[in-house]
N, C-alpha and C positions, 0 to 999 in steps of 0.2 A: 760704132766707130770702126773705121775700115783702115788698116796697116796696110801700104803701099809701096814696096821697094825698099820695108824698114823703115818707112816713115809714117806717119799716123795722119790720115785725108780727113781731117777736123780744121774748120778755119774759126781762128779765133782774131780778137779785134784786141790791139792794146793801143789805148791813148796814151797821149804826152809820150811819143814811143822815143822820141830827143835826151829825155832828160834821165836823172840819174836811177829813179826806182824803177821806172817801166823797161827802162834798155836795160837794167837788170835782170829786170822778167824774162825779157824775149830770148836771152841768155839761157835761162832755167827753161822755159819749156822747148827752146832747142835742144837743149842736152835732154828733155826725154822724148825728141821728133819729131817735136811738132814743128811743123817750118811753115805751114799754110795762114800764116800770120800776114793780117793786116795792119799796118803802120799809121797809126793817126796822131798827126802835131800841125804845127802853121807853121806846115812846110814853104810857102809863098815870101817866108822870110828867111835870109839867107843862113842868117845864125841857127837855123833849126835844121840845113839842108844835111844829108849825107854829107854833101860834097866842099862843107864848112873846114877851114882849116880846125877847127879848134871842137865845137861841140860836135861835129862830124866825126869824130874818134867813135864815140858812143854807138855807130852801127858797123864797124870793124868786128869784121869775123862772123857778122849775122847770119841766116838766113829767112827769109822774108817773101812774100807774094809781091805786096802793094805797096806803093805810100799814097796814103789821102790824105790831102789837106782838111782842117779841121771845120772850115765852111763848109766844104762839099762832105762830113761825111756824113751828117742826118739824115742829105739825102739819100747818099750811097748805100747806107742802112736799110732805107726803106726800101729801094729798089735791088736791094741783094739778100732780105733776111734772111729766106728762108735754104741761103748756102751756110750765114755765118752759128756759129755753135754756141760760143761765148762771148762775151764785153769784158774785158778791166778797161774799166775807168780810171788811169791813174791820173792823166793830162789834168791841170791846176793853175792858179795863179796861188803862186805858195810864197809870196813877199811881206813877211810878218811887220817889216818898218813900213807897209804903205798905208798912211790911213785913213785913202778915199777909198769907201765901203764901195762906189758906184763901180771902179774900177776890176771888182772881185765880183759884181752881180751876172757881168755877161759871161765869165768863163763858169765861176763854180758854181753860179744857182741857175741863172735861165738855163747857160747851153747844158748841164748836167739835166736838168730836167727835159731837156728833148728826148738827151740818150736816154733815159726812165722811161718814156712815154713810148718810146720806136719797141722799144726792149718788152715793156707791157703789151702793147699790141700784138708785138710778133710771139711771146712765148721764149725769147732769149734768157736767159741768164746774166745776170749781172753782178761783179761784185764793182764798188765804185770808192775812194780815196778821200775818208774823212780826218780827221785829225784831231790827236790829243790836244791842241789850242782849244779847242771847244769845253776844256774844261775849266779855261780860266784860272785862279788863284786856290782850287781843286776845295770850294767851301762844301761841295757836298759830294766830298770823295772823287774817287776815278773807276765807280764800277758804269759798266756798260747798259746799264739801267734806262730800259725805253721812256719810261716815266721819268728818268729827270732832266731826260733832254730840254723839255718845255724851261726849265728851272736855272739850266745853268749858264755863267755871266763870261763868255769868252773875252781877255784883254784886250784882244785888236781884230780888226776889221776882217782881217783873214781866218780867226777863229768864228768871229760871227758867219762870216760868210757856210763856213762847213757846217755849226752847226741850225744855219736855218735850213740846209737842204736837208740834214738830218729829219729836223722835225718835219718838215716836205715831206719829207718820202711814207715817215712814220704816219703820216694823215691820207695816203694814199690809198683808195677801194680798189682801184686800176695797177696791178704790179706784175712784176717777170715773177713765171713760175718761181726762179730761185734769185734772191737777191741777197749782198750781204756789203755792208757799211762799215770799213775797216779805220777804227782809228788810230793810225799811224802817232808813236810816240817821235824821240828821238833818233832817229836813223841815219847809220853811217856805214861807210864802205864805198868799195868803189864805182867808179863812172860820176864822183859829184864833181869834179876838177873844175867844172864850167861855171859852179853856182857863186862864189865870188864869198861876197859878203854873208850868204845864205847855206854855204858851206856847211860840214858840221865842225865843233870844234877840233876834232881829232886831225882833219883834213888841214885847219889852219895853225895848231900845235906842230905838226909835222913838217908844214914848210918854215914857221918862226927857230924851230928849231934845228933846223937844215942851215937857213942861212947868218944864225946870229948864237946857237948853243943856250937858248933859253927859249921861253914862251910865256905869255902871256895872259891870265885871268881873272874876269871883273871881278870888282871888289865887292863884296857882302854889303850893303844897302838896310840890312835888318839884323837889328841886336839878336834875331835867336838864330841866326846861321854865320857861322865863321867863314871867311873869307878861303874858299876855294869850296866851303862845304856844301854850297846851292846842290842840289838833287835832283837827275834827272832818271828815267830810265830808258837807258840805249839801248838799239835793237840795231840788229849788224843786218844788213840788208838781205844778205840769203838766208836768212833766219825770214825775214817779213814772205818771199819771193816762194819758200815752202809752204809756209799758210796759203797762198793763193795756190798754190798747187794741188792742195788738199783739198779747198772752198770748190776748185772748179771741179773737180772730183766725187766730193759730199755732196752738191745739189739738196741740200734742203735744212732744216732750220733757219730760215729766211730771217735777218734782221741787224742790228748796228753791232761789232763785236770790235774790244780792243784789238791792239798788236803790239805787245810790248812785249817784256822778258817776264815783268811781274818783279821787277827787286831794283829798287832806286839807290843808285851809286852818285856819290858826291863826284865834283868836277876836278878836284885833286887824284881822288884814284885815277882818273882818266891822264890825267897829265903826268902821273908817275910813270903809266904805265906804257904811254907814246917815248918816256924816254926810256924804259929800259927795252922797249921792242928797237928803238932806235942804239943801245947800246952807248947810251949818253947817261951820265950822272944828273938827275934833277936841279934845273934852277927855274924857278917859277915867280914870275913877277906877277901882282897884282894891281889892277886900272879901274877906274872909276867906271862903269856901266855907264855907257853913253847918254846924253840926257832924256832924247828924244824916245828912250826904248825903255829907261829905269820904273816907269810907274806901271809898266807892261810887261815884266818879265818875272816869269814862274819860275819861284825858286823849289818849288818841289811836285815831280808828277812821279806815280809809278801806276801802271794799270793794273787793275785786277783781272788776271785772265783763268776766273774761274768761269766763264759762258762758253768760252774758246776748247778751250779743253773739255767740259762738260758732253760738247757734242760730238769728241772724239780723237779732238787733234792733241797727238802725247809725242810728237818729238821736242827733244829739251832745244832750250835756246841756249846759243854761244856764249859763255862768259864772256865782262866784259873784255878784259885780257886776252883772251882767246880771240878774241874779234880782232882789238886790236894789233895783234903780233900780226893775225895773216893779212890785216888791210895793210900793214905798215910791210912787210916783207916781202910780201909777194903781190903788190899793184904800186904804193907808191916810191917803194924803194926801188922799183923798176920803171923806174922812167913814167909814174903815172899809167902805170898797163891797165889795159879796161878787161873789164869781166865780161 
C-alpha cells in the first residue's frame, strides 16, 4: 500500500455506488484516504446520475476516480484487474414487495456471479451484500451457518434471490483469495431519502411525525406478538460501513458472515425513541400490514454474531437509541444532510 500526498494509491471498486449503503461506504473509506475509488451503478439512467436532482445528493462531498456504468464494468474489470485492490459488492435489486423471481436473477445471481468469476480469476478480494431475508420466518435460527444455507425457506423473491447466490458461491472450487458474504439485517441511517417505500421505518416515523405529530405501525397479524412488538435487529449504517472496513483489512477467513448488532428490539422501542430524539411525546397509531406483504413478513430476526467477532472484529455496535438520536439530529433534522 503506497500513501500519496496523504492519501492511500489503493483503488477499490464499490457497486450500487447510488444508493444508500455503498455512498455510505465511499464516505467511510474517504475519511481514511482512500479516494481511488471506482463508482459502479446504471449510471445510463438518469435517477442514478450524480447529476440527478434527488438521488444525486448521495455523491455530494465524495471524492472518487470513475463512474462505470454497470454493463460496462465486467468488462472494465477484466481489462484493469490487476490496478483494482478490492470489490464491495453492494449494488442489488433490493425490492422485497416484487415477486417476479426473474426480475432479481439478472442483477443478484447472474450479474453478481460475473463479479465472483473476474474476482476468482484475477486474485481480487471480495466481499459482496447478502441479506437477513435469506432467513425467512428464522425456523432454523439466524446463525451464519454454511450448512444451513441449503435448508433455509426465504419469504420473497428477493430473499431467494441472495440466498441462491449464497449457496453459488459456497459450491464454488474457483474463488477470490479473500471473500466474505455479509448478511445485512435491518439497516438504517443516512443517504436512504431516495428508497421510498423501501425506506427503513425510522426514516418514514420521522417524516409522519414531522408532518402530522404521530406515526404509524402495522398491526400484529399473530396472537404471540403484540401489536408494535414484531422484532427486528437494527444495525445503523456506519456500524455495517466499520465491518467492511475491517473485512477489507482482515483478508482472510473467507466465507457468509452476519451484520447485525446481535439483540432484537421490538418496533415500539424504535418509535419511542424517533419521538423522543424528535422531542415529541409519543402517539402511535397501529395499521393493518398491507395484504400483498402480510404472509411475508418476519416478525422476528436477530443475528448471531458470534463468527464475526470470533475472527476478530470487537468494536461494539450503536444502540438502538444512540443510532437513532444521531440519524434523527444530525442528517434528517438538517435538511435530510448526507453522510
Amino acid at each position: 500500500m503506497v500513501l500519496i500526498c496523504g492519501q492511500f494509491k489503493v483503488m477499490i471498486v464499490v457497486t450500487g455506488a447510488s444508493g444508500f449503503i455503498a455512498s455510505c461506504l465511499v464516505t467511510r473509506l474517504n475519511a481514511d484516504r482512500f479516494v481511488d475509488l471506482i463508482l459502479v451503478d446504471d449510471f445510463k439512467s438518469l435517477s442514478k446520475h450524480p447529476n440527478h436532482e434527488r438521488t444525486g445528493k448521495n455523491f455530494q462531498g465524495k471524492q472518487y476516480k470513475q463512474l462505470i456504468d454497470r454493463t460496462e464494468f465486467p468488462e472494465w474489470l477484466r481489462e484493469n484487474e490487476n490496478q483494482v485492490d478490492f470489490v464491495f459488492h453492494i449494488g442489488a435489486r433490493t425490492d422485497t414487495t416484487e415477486f417476479d423471481y426473474e426480475i432479481f436473477r439478472e442483477l443478484n445471481l447472474d450479474y453478481s456471479k460475473q463479479i465472483w468469476n473476474i474476482c476468482a480469476e484475477y486474485a481480487i478480494p471480495l466481499v459482496y451484500a447478502s441479506s437477513a431475508a435469506t432467513y425467512g420466518n428464522g425456523e432454523f435460527g439466524y446463525r451464519d451457518d454454511h450448512d444451513l444455507c441449503s435448508q433455509l425457506k426465504p419469504l420473497n423473491p428477493y430473499g431467494e434471490s441472495k440466498n441462491d447466490f449464497d449457496i453459488w458461491a459456497l459450491q464454488q472450487k474457483e474463488a477470490p483469495f479473500f471473500w466474505a458474504g455479509l448478511k445485512f439485517f435491518n439497516v438504517y441511517g443516512p443517504n436512504e431519502y431516495h428508497k421510498e417505500r423501501m425506506a427503513s421505518v425510522i426514516f418514514h416515523a420521522y417524516r409522519q411525525i414531522s408532518q402530522n405529530g404521530k406515526m404509524k405501525l402495522f398491526r400484529s397479524h399473530r396472537a404471540d406478538y403484540t401489536d408494535g412488538g414484531q422484532m427486528r435487529d437494527f444495525i445503523y449504517v456506519k456500524d455495517l460501513t466499520e465491518v467492511c472496513i475491517f473485512l477489507m483489512h482482515h483478508r482472510k477467513n473467507s466465507g457468509i458472515y452476519n451484520l447485525g448488532t446481535g439483540k432484537a428490539r421490538p418496533f415500539i422501542d424504535l418509535a419511542h425513541s424517533t419521538f423522543r430524539s424528535m422531542g415529541r411525546d409519543p402517539h402511535v397509531e397501529f395499521i393493518d400490514t398491507p395484504a400483498d406483504i402480510r404472509d411475508k413478513y418476519q416478525y422476528f430476526t436477530e443475528a448471531d454474531m458470534t463468527k464475526l467477532i470470533s475472527i476478530g472484529y470487537d468494536k461494539p455496535f450503536t444502540s438502538l437509541e444512540d443510532g437513532i438520536d444521531d440519524y434523527v439530529k444530525n442528517y434528517l433534522s438538517e435538511g435530510m444532510k448526507i453522510y
